[in-house]
DRENBADREN-229302 format. One record per residue (C-alpha): residue in three letters; x, y, z; residue number from 0. Coordinates in steps of 0.5 Angstrom, whole numbers, plus 500, padded with zeros to 3 digits. Layout:
// DRENBADREN-229302
<site><residu>Ala</residu><u>X</u><v>Y</v><w>Z</w><num>NUM</num></site>
...
This chain:
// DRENBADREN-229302
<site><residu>Unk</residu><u>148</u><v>617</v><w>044</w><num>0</num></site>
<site><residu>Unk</residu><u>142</u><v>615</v><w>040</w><num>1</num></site>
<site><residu>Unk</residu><u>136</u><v>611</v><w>043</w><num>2</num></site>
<site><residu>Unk</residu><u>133</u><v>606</v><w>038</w><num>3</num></site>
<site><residu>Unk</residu><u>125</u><v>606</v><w>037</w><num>4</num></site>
<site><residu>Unk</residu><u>120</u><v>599</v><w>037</w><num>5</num></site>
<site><residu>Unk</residu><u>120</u><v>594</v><w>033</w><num>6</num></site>
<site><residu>Unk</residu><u>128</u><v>594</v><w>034</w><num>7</num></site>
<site><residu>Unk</residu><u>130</u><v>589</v><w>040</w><num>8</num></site>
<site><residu>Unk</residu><u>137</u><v>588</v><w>038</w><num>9</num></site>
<site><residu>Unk</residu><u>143</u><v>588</v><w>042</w><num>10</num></site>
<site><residu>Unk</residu><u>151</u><v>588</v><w>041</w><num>11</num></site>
<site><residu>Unk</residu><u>156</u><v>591</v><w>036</w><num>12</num></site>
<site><residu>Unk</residu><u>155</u><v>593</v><w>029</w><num>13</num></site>
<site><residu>Unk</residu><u>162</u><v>595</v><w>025</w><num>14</num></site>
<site><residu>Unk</residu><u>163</u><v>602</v><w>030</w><num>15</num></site>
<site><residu>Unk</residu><u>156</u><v>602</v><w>033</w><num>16</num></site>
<site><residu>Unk</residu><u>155</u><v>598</v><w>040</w><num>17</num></site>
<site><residu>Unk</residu><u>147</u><v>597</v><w>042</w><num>18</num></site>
<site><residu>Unk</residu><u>147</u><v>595</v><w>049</w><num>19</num></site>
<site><residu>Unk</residu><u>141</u><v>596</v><w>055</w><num>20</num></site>
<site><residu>Unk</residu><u>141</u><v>600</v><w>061</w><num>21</num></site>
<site><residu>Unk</residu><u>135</u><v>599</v><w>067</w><num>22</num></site>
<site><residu>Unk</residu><u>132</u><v>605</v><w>067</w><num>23</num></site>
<site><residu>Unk</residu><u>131</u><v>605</v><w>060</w><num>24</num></site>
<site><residu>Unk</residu><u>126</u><v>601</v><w>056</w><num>25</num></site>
<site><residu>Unk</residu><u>129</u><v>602</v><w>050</w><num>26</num></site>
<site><residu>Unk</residu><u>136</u><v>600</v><w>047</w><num>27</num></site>
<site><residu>Unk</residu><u>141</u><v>605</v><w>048</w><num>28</num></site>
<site><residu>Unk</residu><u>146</u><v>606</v><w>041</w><num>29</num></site>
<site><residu>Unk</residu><u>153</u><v>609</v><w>042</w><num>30</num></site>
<site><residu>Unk</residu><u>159</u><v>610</v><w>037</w><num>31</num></site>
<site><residu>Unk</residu><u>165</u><v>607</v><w>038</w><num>32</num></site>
<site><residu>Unk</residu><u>172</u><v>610</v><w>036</w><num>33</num></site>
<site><residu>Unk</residu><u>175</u><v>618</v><w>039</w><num>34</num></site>
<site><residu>Unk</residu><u>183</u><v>619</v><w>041</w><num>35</num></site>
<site><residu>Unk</residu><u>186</u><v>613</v><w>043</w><num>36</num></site>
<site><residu>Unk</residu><u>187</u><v>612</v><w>052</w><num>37</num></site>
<site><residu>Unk</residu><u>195</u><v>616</v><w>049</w><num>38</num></site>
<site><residu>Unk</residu><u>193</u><v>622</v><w>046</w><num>39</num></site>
<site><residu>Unk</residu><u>188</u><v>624</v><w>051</w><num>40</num></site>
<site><residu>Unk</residu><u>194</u><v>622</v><w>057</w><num>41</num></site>
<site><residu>Unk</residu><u>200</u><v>627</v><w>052</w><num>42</num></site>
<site><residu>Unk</residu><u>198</u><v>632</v><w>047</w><num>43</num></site>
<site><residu>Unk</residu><u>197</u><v>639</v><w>049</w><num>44</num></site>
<site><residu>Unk</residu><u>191</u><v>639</v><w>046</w><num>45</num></site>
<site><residu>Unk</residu><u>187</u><v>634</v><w>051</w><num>46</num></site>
<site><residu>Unk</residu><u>190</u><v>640</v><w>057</w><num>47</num></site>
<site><residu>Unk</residu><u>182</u><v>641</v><w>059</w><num>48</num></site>
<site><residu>Unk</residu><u>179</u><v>633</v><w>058</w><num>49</num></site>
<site><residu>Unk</residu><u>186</u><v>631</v><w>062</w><num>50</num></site>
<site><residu>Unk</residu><u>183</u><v>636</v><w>068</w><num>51</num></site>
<site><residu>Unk</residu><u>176</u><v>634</v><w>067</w><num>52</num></site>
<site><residu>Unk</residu><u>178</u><v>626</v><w>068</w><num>53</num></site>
<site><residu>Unk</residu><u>183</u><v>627</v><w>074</w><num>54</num></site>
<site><residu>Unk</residu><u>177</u><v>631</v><w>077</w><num>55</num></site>
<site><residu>Unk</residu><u>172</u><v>626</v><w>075</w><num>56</num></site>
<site><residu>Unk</residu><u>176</u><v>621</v><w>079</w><num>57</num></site>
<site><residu>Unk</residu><u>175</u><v>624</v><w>085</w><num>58</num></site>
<site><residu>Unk</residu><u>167</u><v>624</v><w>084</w><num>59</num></site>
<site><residu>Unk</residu><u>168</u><v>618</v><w>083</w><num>60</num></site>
<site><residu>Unk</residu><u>171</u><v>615</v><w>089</w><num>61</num></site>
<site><residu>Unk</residu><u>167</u><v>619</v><w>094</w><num>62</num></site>
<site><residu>Unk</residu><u>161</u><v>617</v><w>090</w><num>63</num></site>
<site><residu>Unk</residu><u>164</u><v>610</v><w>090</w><num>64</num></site>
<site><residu>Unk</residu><u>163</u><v>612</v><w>098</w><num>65</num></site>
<site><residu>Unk</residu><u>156</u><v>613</v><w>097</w><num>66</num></site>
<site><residu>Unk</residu><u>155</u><v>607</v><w>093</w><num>67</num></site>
<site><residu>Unk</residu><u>158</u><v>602</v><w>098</w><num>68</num></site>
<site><residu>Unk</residu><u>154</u><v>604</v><w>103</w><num>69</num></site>
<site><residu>Unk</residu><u>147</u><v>604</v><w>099</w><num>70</num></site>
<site><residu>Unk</residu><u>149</u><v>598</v><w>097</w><num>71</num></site>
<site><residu>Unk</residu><u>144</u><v>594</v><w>101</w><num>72</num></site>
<site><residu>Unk</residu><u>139</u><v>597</v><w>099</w><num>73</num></site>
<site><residu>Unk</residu><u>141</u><v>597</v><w>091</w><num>74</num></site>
<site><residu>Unk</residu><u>135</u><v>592</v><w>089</w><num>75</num></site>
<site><residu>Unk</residu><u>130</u><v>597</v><w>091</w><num>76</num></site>
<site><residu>Unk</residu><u>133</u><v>602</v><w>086</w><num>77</num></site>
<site><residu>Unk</residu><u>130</u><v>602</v><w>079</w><num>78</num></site>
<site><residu>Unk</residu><u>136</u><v>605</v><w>075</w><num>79</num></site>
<site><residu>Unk</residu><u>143</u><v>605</v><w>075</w><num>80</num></site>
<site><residu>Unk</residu><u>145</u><v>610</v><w>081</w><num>81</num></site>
<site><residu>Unk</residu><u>153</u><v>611</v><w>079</w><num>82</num></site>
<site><residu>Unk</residu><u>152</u><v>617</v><w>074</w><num>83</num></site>
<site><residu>Unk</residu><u>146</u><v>622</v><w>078</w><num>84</num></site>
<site><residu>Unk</residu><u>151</u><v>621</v><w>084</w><num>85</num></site>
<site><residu>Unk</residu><u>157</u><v>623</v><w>081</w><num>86</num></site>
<site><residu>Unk</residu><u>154</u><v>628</v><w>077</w><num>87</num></site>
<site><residu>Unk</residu><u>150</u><v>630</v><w>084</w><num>88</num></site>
<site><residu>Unk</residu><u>158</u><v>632</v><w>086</w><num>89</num></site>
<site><residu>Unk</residu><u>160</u><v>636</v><w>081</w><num>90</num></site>
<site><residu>Unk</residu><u>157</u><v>642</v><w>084</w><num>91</num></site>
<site><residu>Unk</residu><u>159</u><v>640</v><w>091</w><num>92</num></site>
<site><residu>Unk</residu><u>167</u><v>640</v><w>088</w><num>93</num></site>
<site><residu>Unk</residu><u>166</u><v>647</v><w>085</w><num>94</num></site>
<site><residu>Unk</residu><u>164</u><v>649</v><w>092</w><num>95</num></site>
<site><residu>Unk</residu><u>172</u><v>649</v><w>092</w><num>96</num></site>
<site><residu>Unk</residu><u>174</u><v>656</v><w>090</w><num>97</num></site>
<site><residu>Unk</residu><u>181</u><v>656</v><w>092</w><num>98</num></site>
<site><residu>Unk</residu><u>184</u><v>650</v><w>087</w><num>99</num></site>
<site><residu>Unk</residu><u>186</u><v>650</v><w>080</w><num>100</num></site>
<site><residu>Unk</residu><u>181</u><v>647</v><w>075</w><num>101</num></site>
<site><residu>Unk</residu><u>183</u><v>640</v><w>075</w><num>102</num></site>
<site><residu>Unk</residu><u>185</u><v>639</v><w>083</w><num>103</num></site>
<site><residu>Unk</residu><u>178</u><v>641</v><w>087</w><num>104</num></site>
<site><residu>Unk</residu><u>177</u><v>638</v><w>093</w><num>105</num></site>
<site><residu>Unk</residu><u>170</u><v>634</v><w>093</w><num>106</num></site>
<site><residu>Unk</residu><u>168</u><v>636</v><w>101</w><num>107</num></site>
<site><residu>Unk</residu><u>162</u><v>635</v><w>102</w><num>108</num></site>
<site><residu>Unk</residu><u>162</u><v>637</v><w>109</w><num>109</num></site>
<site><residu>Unk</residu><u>162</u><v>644</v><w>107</w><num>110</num></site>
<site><residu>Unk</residu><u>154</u><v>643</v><w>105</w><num>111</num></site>
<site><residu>Unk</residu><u>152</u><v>636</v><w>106</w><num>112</num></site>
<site><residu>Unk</residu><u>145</u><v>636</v><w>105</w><num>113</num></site>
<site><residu>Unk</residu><u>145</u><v>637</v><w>098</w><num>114</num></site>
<site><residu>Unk</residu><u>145</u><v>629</v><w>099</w><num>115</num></site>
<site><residu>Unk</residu><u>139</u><v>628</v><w>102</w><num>116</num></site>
<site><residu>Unk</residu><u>133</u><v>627</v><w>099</w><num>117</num></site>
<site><residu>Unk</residu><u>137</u><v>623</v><w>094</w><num>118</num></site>
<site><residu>Unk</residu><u>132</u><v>618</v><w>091</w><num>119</num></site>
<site><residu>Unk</residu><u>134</u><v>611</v><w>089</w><num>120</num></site>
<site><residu>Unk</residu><u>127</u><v>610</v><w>085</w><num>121</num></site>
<site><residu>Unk</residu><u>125</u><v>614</v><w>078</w><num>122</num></site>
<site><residu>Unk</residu><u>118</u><v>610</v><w>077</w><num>123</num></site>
<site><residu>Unk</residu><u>116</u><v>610</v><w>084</w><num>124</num></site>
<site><residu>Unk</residu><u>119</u><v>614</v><w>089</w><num>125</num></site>
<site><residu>Unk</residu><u>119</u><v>613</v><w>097</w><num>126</num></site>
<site><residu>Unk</residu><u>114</u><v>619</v><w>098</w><num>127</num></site>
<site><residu>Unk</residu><u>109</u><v>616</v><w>093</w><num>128</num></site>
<site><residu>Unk</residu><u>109</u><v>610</v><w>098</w><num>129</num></site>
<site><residu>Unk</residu><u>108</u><v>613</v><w>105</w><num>130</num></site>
<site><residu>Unk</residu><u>106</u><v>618</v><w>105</w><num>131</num></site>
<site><residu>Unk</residu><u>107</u><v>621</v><w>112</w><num>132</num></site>
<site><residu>Unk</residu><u>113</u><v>624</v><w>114</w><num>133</num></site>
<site><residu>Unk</residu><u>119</u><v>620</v><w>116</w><num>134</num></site>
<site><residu>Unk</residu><u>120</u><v>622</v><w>124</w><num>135</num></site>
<site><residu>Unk</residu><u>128</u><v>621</v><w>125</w><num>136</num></site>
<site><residu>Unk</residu><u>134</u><v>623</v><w>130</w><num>137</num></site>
<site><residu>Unk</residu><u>142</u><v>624</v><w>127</w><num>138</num></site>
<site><residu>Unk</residu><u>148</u><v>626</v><w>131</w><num>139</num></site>
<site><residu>Unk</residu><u>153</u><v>627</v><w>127</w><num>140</num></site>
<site><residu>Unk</residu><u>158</u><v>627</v><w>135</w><num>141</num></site>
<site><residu>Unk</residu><u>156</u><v>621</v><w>137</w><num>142</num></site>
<site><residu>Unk</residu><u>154</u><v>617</v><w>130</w><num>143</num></site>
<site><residu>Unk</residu><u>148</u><v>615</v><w>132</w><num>144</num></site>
<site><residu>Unk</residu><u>141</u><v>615</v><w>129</w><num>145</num></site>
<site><residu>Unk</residu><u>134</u><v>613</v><w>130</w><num>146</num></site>
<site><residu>Unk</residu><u>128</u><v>611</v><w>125</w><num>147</num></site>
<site><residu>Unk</residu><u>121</u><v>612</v><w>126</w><num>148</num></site>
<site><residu>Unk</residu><u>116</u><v>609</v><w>120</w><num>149</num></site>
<site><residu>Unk</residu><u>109</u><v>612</v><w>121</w><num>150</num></site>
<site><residu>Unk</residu><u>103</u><v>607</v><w>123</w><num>151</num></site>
<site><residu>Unk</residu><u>100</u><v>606</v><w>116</w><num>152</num></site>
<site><residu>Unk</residu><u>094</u><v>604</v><w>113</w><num>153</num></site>
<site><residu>Unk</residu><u>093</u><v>601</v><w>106</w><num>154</num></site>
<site><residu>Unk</residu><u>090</u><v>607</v><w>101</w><num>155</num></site>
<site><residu>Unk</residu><u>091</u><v>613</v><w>107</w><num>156</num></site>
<site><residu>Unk</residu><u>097</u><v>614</v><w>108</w><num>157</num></site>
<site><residu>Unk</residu><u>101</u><v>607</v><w>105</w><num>158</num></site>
<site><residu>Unk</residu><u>101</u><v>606</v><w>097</w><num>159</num></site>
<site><residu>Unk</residu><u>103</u><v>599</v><w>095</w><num>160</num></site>
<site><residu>Unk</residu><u>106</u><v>599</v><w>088</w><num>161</num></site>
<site><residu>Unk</residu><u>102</u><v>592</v><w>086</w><num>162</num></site>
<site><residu>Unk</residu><u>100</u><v>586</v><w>089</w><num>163</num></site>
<site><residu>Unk</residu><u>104</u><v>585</v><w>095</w><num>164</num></site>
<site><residu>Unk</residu><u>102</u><v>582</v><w>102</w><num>165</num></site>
<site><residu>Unk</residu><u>109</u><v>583</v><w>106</w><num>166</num></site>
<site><residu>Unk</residu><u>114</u><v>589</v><w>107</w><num>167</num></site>
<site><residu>Unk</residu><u>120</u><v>590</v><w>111</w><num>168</num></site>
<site><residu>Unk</residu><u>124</u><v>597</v><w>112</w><num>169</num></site>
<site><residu>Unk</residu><u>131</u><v>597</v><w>111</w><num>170</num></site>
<site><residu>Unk</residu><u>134</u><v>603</v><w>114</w><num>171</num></site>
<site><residu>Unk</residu><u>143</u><v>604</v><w>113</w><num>172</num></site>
<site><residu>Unk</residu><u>148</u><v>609</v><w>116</w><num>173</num></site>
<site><residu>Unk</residu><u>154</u><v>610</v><w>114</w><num>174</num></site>
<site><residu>Unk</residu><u>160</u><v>616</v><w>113</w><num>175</num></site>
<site><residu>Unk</residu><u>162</u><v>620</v><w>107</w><num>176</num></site>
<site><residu>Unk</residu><u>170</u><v>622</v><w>108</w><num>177</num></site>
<site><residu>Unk</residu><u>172</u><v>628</v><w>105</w><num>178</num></site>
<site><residu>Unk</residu><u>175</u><v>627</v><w>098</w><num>179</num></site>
<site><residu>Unk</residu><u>183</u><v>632</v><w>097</w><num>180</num></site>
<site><residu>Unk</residu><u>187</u><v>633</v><w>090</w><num>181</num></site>
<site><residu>Unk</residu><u>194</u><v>629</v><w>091</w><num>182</num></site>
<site><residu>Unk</residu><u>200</u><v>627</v><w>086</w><num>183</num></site>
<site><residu>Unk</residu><u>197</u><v>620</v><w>087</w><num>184</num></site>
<site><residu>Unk</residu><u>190</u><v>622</v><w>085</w><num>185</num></site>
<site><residu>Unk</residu><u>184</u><v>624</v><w>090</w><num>186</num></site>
<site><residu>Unk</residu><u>185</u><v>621</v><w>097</w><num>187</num></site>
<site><residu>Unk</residu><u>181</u><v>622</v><w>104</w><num>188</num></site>
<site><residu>Unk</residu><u>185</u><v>628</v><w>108</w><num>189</num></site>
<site><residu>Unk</residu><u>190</u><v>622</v><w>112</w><num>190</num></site>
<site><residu>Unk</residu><u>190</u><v>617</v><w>106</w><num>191</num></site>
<site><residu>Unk</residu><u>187</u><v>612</v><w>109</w><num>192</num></site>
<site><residu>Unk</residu><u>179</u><v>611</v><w>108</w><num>193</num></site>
<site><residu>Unk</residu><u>175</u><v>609</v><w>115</w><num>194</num></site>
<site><residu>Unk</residu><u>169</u><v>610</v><w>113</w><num>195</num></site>
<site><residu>Unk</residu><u>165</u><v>605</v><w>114</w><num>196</num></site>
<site><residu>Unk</residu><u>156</u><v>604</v><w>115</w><num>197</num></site>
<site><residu>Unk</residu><u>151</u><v>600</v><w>119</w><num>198</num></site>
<site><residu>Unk</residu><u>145</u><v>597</v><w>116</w><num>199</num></site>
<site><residu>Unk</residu><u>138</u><v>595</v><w>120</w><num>200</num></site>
<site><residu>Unk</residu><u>133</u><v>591</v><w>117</w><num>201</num></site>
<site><residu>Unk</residu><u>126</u><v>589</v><w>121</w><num>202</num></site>
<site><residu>Unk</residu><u>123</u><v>583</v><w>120</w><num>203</num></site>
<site><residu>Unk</residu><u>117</u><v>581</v><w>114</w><num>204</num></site>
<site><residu>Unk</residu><u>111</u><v>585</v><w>116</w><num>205</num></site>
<site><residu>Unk</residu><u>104</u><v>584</v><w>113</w><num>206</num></site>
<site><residu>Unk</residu><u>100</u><v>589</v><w>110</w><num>207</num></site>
<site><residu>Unk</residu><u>094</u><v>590</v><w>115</w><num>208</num></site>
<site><residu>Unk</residu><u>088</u><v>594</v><w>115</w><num>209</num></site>
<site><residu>Unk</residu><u>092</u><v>598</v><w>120</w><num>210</num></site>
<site><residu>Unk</residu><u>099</u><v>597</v><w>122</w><num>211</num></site>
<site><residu>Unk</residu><u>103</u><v>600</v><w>129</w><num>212</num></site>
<site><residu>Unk</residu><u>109</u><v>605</v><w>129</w><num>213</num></site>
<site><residu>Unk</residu><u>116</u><v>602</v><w>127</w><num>214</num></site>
<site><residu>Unk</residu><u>123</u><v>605</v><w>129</w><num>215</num></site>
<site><residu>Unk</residu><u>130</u><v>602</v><w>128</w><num>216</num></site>
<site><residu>Unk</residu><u>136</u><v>605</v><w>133</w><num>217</num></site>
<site><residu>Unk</residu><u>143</u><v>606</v><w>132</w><num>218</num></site>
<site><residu>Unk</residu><u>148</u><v>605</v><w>137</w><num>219</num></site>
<site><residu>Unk</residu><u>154</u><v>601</v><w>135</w><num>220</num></site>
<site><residu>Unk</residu><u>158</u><v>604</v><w>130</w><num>221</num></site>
<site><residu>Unk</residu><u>158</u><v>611</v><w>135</w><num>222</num></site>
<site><residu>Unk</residu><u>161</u><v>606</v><w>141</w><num>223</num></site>
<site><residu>Unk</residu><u>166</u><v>603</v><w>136</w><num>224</num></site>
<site><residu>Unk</residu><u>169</u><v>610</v><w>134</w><num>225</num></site>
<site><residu>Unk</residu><u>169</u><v>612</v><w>142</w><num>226</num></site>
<site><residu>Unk</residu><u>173</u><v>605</v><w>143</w><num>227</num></site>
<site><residu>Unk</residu><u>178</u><v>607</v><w>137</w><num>228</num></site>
<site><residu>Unk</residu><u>185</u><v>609</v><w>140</w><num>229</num></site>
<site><residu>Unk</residu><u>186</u><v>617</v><w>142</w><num>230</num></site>
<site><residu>Unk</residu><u>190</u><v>618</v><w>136</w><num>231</num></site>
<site><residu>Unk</residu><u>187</u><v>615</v><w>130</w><num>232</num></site>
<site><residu>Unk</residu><u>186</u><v>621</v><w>126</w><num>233</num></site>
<site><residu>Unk</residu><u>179</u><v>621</v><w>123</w><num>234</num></site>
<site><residu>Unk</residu><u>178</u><v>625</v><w>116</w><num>235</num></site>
<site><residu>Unk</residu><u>173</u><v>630</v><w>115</w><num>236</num></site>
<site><residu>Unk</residu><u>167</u><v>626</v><w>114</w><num>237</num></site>
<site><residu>Unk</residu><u>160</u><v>627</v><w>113</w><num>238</num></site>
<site><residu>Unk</residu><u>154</u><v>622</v><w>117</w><num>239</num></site>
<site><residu>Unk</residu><u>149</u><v>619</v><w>111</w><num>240</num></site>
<site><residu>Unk</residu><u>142</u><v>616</v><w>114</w><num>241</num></site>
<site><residu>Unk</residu><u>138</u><v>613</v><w>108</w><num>242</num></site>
<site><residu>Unk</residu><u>131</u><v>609</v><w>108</w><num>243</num></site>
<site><residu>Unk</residu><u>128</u><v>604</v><w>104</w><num>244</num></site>
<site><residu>Unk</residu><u>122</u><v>600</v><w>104</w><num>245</num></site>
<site><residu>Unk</residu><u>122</u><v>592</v><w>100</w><num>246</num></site>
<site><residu>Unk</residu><u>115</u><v>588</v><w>097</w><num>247</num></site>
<site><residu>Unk</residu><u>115</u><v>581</v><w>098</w><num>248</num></site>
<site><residu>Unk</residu><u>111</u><v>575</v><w>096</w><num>249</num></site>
<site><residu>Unk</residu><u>111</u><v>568</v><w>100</w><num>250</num></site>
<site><residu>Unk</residu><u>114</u><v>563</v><w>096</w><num>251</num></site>
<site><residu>Unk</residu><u>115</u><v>555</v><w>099</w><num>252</num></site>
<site><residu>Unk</residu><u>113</u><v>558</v><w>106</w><num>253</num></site>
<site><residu>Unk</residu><u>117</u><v>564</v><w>106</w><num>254</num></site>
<site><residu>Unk</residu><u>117</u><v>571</v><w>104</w><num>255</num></site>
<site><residu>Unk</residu><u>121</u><v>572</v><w>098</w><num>256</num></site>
<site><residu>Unk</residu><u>124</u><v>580</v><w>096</w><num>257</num></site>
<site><residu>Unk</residu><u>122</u><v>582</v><w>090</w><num>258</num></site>
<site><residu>Unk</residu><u>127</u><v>586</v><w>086</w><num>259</num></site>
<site><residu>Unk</residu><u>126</u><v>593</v><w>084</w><num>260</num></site>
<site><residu>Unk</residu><u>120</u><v>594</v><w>087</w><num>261</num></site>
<site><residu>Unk</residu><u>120</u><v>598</v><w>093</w><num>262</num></site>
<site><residu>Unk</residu><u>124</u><v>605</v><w>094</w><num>263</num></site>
<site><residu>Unk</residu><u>129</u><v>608</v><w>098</w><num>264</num></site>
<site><residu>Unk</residu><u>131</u><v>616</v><w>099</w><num>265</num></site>
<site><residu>Unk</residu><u>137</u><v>620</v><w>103</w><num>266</num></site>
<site><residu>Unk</residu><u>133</u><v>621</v><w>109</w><num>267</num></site>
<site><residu>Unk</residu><u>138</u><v>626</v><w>112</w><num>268</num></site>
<site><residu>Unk</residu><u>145</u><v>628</v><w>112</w><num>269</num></site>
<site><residu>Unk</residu><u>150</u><v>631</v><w>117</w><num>270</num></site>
């Protein structure tokens, strides 16, 4: 993969050369088509490791997938494609499966959950950059249920507004990870049916203000819907995610518009 350099702004396919773009990057990126054909990596001896290394791939990827679900709300305050740096992320949380062979490791995230959070969904302006102060939270794993407390913020102090934006909103999600295992039919929650399932809460548009008052978003429902579920429903082994994000916004025609790939957002905890 090669990347071309300004003046070049071309975009598309040349012979066996495709230049496309990707957020994140301000520059074409240049990739080359062609390798074995879909058969030959499924038949021949010779592609053994690249056929274990997909079927684990798979794997990252639909626990990844997971994740992706559930910051879905919070996509448009990212500025780069999430999908790869979170499937990479669990490589290493699969190799924690020592017992398997190479090729059907389990991805259980449940063994060391933290090495989630303070995943970042901003490169150019991470949340920490924005507010300064700590994030004051609650996370129970047992009941599933969470609570937020933003700090009062002040302009310049402790609150850091990438631009000229008058209005902001936080964005806080919850949701749970299952546990991926190794299957004849390709990786699957522990029951073979996924339950995992996320929550979002978002505050009104606030005012950027000389001095704004402490903030804090609670969650409840999603821990009193597991407690009315039937006694036998079997759960699969699940981790519990608690993100945070903050939106910019500027008034158009009377109302607060969100300005995309603006604001920022991070993993706050894992359980």
């Amino acid at each position: 993969m090669g990347k071309f350099q300004p003046p070049f702004s071309f975009t598309g396919t040349i012979g066996n050369i495709s230049v496309y773009k990707m957020r994140g990057s301000d520059k074409p990126i240049v990739r080359r088509k062609g390798g074995p054909t879909k058969k030959q990596i499924q038949t021949k001896p010779s592609f053994a490791a690249t056929r274990r290394n997909n079927m684990e791939f798979g794997g990252r990827a639909r626990i990844a997938g997971q994740v992706l679900d559930i910051l879905r709300p919070l996509k448009y305050l990212g500025d780069y494609n999430l999908a790869g740096p979170l499937n990479t992320l669990f490589k290493p949380i699969q190799e924690l499966d020592t017992v398997s062979e190479h090729g059907q490791r389990n991805v259980v995230l449940t063994k060391d959950p933290h090495l989630l959070q303070g995943f970042s969904f901003s490169r150019k302006n991470p949340f920490e950059n924005i507010i300064a102060n700590r994030i004051i939270y609650t996370l129970s794993k047992e009941t599933l249920k969470a609570s937020v407390t933003f700090p009062a913020l002040i302009p310049g102090v402790n609150f850091f507004i990438p631009g000229n934006y008058a209005w902001y909103k936080f964005m806080v999600v919850l949701g749970t990870i299952e546990d991926m295992f190794y299957t004849e039919r390709g990786y699957k929650p522990q029951n073979g049916k996924e339950m995992f399932m996320w929550e979002l809460e978002v505050t009104d548009w606030l005012a950027v203000s000389p001095r704004s008052e402490p903030v804090t978003v609670a969650f409840n429902s999603m821990g009193d819907y597991f407690e009315k579920l039937d006694e036998n429903v079997s759960f699969n082994p699940q981790s519990l995610l608690l993100a945070v994000g903050i939106a910019f916004g500027n008034m158009v025609r009377g109302e607060v518009e969100m300005v995309k790939y603006v604001g920022a957002g991070k993993v706050l905890a894992m359980a």
